[in-house]
N, C-alpha and C positions, 0 to 999 in steps of 0.2 A: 371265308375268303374265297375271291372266285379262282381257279379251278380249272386244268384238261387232262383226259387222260386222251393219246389214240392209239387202240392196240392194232398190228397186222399180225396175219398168220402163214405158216406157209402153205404152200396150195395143197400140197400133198396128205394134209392132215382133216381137209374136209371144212365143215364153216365151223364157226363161235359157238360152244356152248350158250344156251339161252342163260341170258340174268335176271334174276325177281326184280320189276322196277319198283315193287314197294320197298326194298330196305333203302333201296336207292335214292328212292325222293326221300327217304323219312332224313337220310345224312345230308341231301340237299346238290343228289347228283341225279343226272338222266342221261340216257340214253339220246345223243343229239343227231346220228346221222349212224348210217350202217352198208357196208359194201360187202357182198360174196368174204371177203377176206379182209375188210377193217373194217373198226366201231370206235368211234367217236361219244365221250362222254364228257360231259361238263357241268360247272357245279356253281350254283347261285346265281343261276340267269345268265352267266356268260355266254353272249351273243355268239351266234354262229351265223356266217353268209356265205353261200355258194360261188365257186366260179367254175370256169371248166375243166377243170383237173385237177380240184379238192375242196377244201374247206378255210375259210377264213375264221381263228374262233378271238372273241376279243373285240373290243370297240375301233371302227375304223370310220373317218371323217376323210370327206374330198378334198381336195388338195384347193386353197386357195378361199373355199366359203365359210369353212368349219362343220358344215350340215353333214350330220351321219349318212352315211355309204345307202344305199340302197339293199335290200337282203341278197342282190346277184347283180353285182356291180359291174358297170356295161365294158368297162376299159380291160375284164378279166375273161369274157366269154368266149375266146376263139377256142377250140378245142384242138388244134394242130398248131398252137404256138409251143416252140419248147417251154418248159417251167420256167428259163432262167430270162426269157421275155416276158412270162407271165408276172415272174418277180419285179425285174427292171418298172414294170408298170403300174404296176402295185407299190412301189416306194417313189414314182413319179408321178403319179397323178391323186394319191392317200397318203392317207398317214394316221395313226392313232398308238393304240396299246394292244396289238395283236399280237397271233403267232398263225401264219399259213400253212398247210398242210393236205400235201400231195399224195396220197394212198400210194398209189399206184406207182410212183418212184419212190416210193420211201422217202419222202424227203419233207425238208419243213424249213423257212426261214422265219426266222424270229425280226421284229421289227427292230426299224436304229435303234428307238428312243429304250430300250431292254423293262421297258415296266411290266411288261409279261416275261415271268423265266419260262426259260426251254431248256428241258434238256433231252436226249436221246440215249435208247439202252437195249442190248439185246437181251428178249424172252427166250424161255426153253422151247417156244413156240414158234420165233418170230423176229418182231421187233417192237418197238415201242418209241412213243415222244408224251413227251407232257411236263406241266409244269412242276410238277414232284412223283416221285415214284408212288404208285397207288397206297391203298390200305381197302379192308374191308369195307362196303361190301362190297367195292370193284373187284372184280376177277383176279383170282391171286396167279392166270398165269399172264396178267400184266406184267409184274412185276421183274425188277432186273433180274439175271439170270446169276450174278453173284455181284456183292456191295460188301466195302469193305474201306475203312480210312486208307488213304492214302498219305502215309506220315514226308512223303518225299513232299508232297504239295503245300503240309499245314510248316514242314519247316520252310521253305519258301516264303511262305508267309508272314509266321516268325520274322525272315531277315528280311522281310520288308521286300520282298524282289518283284520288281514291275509283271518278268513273264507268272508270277505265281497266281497273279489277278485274272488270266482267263479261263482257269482250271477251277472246278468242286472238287475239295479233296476229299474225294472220295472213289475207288475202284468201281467198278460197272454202269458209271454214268460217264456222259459226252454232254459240256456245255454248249450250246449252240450263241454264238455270239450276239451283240446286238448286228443287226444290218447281215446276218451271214444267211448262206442257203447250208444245208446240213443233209446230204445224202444217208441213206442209211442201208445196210445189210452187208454182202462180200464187197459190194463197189461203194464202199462209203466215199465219198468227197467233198468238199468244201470249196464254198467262191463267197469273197466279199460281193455283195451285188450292189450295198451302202457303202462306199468307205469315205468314213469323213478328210479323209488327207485330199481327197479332188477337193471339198470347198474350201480347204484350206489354201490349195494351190490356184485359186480360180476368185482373186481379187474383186470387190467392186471400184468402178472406175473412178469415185469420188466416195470422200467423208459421207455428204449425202444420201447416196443412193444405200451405203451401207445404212447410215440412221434408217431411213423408210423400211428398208429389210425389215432389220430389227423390230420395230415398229409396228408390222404389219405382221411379221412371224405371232411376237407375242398375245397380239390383239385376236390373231384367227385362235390361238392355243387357250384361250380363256372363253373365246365365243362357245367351243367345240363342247365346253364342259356345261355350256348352258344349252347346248341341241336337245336336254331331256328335260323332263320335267322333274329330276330328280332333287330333292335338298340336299346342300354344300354345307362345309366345315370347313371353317379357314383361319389362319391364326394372323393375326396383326406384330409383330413382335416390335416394331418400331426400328425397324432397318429400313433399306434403302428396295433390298427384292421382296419383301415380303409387301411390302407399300406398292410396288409394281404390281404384283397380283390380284393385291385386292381392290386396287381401284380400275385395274382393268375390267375385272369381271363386274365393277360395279357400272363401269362405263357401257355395259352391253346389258343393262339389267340385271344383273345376280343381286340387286342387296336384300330382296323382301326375299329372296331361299336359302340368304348365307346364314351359319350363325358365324361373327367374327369371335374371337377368345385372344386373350392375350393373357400370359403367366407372368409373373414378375417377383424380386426376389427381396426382402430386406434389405440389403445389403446398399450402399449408397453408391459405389464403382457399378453394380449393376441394373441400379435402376432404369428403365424405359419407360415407366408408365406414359410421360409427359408424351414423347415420340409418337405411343401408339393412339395417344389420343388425340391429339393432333391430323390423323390419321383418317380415325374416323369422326373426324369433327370433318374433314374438309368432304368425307366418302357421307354423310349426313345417315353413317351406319350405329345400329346401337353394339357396344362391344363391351364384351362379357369379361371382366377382371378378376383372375383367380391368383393369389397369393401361393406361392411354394415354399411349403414347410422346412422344416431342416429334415432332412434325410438319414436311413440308417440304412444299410445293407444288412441284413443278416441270411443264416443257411438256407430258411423257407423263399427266400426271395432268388437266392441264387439256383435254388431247386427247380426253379419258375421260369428264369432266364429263356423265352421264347427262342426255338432253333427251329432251323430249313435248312435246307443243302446248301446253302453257303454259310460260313462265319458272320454273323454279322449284330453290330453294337447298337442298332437303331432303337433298340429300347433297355438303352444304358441309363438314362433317369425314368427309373420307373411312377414316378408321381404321375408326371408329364403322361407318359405312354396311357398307364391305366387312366388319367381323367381324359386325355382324349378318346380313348376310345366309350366310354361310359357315356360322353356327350355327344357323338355318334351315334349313339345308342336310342338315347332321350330325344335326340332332335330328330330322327329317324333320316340323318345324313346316310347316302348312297359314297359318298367321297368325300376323302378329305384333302383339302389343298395345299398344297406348300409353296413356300419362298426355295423353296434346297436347291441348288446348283448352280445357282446365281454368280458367287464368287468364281466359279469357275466358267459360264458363257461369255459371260459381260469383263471377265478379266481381272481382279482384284490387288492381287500380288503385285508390287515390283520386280521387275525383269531387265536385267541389263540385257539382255538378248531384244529387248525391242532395239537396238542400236542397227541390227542387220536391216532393218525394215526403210532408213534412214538415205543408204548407199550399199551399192554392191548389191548380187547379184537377186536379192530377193528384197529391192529396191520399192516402195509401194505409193510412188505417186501419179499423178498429183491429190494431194489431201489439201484440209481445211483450210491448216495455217502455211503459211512460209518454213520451209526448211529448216532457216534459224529458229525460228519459234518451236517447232516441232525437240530440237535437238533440244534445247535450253529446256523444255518441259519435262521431259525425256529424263536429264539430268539431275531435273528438281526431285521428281519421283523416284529415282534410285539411289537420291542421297550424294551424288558425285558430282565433279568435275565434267565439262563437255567433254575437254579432251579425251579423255579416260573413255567415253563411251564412242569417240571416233576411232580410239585405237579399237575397242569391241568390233565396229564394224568390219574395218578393217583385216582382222584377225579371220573373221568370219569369211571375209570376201576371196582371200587368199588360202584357207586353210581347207583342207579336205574333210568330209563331215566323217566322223567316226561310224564304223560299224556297229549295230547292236546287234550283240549275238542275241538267238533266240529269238527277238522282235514279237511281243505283241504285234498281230496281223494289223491291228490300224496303227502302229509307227514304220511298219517297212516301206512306207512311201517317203521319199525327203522332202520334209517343207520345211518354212521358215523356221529359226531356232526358237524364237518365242511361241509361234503355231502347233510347235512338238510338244511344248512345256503344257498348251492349252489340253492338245490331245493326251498326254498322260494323265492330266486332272480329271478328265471328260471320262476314262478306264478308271478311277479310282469311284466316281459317283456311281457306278454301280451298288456300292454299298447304300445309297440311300432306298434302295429297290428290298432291302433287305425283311429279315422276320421282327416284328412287333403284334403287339395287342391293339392295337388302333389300325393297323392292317390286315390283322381278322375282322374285325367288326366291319371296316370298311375300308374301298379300296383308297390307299394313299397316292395321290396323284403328282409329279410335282412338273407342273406346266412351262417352267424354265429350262424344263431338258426334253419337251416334246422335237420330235423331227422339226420343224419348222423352224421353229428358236437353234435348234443346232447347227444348223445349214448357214443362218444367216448371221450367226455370231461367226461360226468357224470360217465364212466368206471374208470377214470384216477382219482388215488386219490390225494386229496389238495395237500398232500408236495411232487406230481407230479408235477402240477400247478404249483405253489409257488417254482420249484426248487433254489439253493442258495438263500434263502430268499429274492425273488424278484416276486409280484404281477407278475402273466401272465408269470411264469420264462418258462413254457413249451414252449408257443408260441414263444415269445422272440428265445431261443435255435432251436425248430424244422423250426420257418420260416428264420433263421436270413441269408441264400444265397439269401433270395427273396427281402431284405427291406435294405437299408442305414445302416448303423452303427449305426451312431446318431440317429436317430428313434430308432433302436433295442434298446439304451441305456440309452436312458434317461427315469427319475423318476417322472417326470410330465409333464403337458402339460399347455398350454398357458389359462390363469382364464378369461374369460366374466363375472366375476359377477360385477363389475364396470358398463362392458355396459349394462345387465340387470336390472342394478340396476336406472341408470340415466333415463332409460325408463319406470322405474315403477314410480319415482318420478316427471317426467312431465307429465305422466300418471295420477296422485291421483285424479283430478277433474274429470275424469271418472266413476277411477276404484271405491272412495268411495262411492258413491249410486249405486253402480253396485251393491256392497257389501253388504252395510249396511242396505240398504233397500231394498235388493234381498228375494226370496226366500227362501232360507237358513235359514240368519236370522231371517225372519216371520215364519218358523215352530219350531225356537226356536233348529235346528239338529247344527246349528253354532253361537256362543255365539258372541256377539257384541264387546265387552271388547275385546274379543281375535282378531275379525280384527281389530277393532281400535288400537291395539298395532301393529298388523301388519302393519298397514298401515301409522304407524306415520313414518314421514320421518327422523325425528335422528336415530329410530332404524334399519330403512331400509340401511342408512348408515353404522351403525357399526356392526350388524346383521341379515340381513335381510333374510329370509328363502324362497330363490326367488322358490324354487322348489313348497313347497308347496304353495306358492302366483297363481301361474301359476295353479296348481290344484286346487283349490278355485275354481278361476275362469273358469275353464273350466267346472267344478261341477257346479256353479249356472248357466250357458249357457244352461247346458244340462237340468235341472231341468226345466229352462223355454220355453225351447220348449216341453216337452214332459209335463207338469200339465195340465191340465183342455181339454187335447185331447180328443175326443170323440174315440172309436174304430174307426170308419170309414175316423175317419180325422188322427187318428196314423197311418191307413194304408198308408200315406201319405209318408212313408218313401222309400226312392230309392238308400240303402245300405247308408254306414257310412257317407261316405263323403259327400253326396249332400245336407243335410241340415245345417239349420244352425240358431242361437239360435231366432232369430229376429222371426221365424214362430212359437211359442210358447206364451205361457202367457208370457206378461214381467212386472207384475205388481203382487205388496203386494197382 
């Protein structure tokens, strides 16, 4: 998995110990850049490029062609611009899966789109940034200066609380946002220098020019992935985003470097096969059909459970995970591509809160249709009554917007009520950035949440989105010469919760002392009662809440790898994906 560490030092202690670059390359790190008092290291070819007041490390594409940046890219060379211009320009004229980084202010902004983590942390030394706290043979006095679970944050989590989403719970690290600058040492500070509530508050002037956006956002985000000569992995799954992806990259030549794969289940509620071939019958791609067995969780598996500094379930079917990454592997894929956050740019849900967008004061016309047309769509999609959705407006237009305490940095701006509900979705996909096996093998990219695509969805307002009262009605319209009919047209997709469900229930002699007598429940942050109800099998039959079953347990994984760590043995981390729960406490 790629990989940064950047240590500073303070001045007074003289420069860096040298480090042997052989143990270095044999783990698959080097030494990328070196100052009097910081060193830059990075790991699996993770790009580095110069500008005048630090390093860029990470893939970064021009704003507008998709062609990879140059090694010292011309819009970053003034040497007497502050940082937070150097920034502004750097998210205005680029865009990719970076992280920037200023020695010399201690400081670092991480990009919108968050496909690179950052985080920041002080040394006994110094300070530090990188995408995970080091491990041998990097210099152990990288390393945080103390680590420790942080039980305030995983309960947060637990109760599902929006502000728990910008935090690693964990003591002696600092998440550095998407889109944020991150000061570091006694003047640490903080400046959104991306916040997505400007595009959200910063309309296009018609349906149109919003579809073009769109349009063109996704088409640059799929060219960018072909600027290398690198071979792709990409799944066809017989939706609506995955079908966008892959025949965009096929629209720009990707099909002779792709391999397409599609998984598919027995089950007859979940079949897709027909979809995804459809798919690639119209993309003239050949596409690899692999059958998903019935599943068993047991303790070797949950021993296994891949952990990084954040919780995350991204390789909660493990068939899935481990055959993608094996095929990665075989095909000698540099990345793998996803459909992931699609429901969430292009808008999927119904929202009685698009009724604001209608009348009053965050009013967004002129659109497509006619007014009436818009409301009557509006209403179809939410199941109701017109009227009903003009009292909404209404209610809206007159009403004071409530306060959030606490506020996630990208909600303390006020926008549209539907446009907040985007933004809190937009904070929850960061979990798709999360630890897996197929994102060690290789990096997981998912091109529907690049900078570009976010800008121009988050421009485009909901009963854009949503046109004729149809989840994703923009995408649907602007891709529908790239995709089958039938994919463009249909209203749902093929249900797994059957097959997730049969494998949690030959699963239960695992999962319940995974559970019950996990850490969670011994610090009293997950109530007993409440898994045991989760876990009884009539309820898992008839309602079983396999989402959050899956986050549980990737919650107690991660908590017992990272308890009773000393510093020196947290350093132990080698970015998200290479650990995994079994190298933690696993006991009350």
């Amino acid at each position: 998995m790629d990989g940064f560490v950047v240590e500073g030092r303070f001045g007074f202690l003289g420069a860096h110990a040298r480090v042997d670059p052989a143990p270095l390359a044999a783990a698959g790190w080097r030494e990328a850049r070196t100052t009097p008092l910081t060193r830059l290291f990075v790991r699996n070819g993770l790009e580095v490029r110069d500008t005048a007041r630090g390093w860029i490390v990470g893939a970064l594409f021009e704003r507008g062609s998709g062609h990879q940046a140059s090694g010292a890219p011309d819009a970053l060379q003034d040497p007497h611009e502050p940082i937070e211009v150097l920034c502004a320009n750097l998210v205005r004229f680029y865009w990719g899966r970076y992280v920037a980084i200023f020695p010399t202010e201690r400081a670092v902004l991480r990009d919108p789109s968050g496909h690179l983590e950052c985080l920041t942390w002080n040394t006994k030394t110094g300070w530090a940034a990188g995408s995970a706290p080091p491990q041998a043979p990097l210099p152990p006095s990288a390393a945080p200066a103390d680590l420790a679970i942080d039980w305030s944050a995983i309960a947060g989590i637990v109760a599902d609380l929006p502000t728990a989403l910008r935090r690693v719970p964990l003591h002696g690290v600092e998440a550095v946002l998407p889109g944020e600058l991150r000061g570091g040492g006694a003047a640490a500070k903080s400046q959104l220098i991306w916040n997505p509530a400007v595009f959200a508050r910063q309309p296009p002037a018609s349906y149109e020019v919003s579809r073009r956006a769109v349009v063109d956002a996704v088409h640059e985000s799929l060219r960018a992935e072909l600027a290398s000569d690198d071979r792709l992995l990409a799944e066809i799954s017989g939706g609506l985003d995955s079908a966008i992806v892959a025949s965009s990259l096929v629209a720009h030549g990707g099909r002779d470097r792709t391999r397409f794969v599609h998984f598919h289940v027995a089950d007859p509620g979940g079949e897709e096969r027909a979809y995804a071939r459809q798919v690639a019958d119209q993309l003239q791609a050949d596409l690899l059909e692999i059958v998903k067995p019935e599943l068993q969780v047991d303790a070797d598996i949950l021993a296994e459970v891949p952990v990084g500094v954040r919780p995350s379930n991204n390789a909660a079917d493990h068939h899935y995970d481990r055959t993608m990454a094996a095929l990665a592997q075989r095909s000698g894929a540099r990345r793998i591509l996803t459909g992931q956050g699609g429901d969430m740019v292009f808008f999927q849900s119904p929202s009685r809160q698009v009724a604001a967008e209608l009348w009053g004061r965050w009013r967004r016309l002129p659109r497509a249709d006619p007014l009436w047309r818009q409301l009557e769509c509006a209403a179809r999609w939410n199941r109701c009554s017109t009227w009903s959705l003009i009292g909404e407006a209404a209610r809206e237009a007159f009403s004071s917007r409530k306060t959030i305490v606490n506020p996630h940095p990208w909600l303390a701006t006020t926008v549209a009520p539907a446009k907040q509900r985007q933004l809190e979705s937009l904070i929850r996909s960061q979990v798709f950035h999360g630890a897996s096996r197929r994102g060690r093998q290789a990096a997981l990219v998912h091109p529907l949440l690049s900078q570009p695509v976010l800008e121009a969805t988050l421009a485009a307002p909901v009963i854009d989105l949503a046109r004729g009262g149809r989840g994703r009605g923009l995408a649907r319209d602007a891709f529908a010469h790239q995709i089958p009919v039938s994919v463009r047209e249909r209203r749902s997709k093929g249900v797994l919760t059957p097959y997730y469900g049969r494998m949690i229930l030959r699963s239960l002699g695992a999962l319940r002392p995974f559970l019950l007598d996990g850490r969670l429940a011994g610090e009293r942050v997950l109530d007993r009662a409440f898994v045991e109800a989760m876990l009884d099998p009539d309820r898992l039959i008839h309602q079983g809440d396999y989402p959050r079953l899956f986050e549980t347990i990737a919650l107690e994984a991660y908590v017992r790898h990272w308890e009773g760590r000393s510093p020196s043995a947290a350093a132990g981390v080698d970015g998200a994906s290479n650990l995994s729960a079994s190298q933690g406490r696993t006991s009350a």
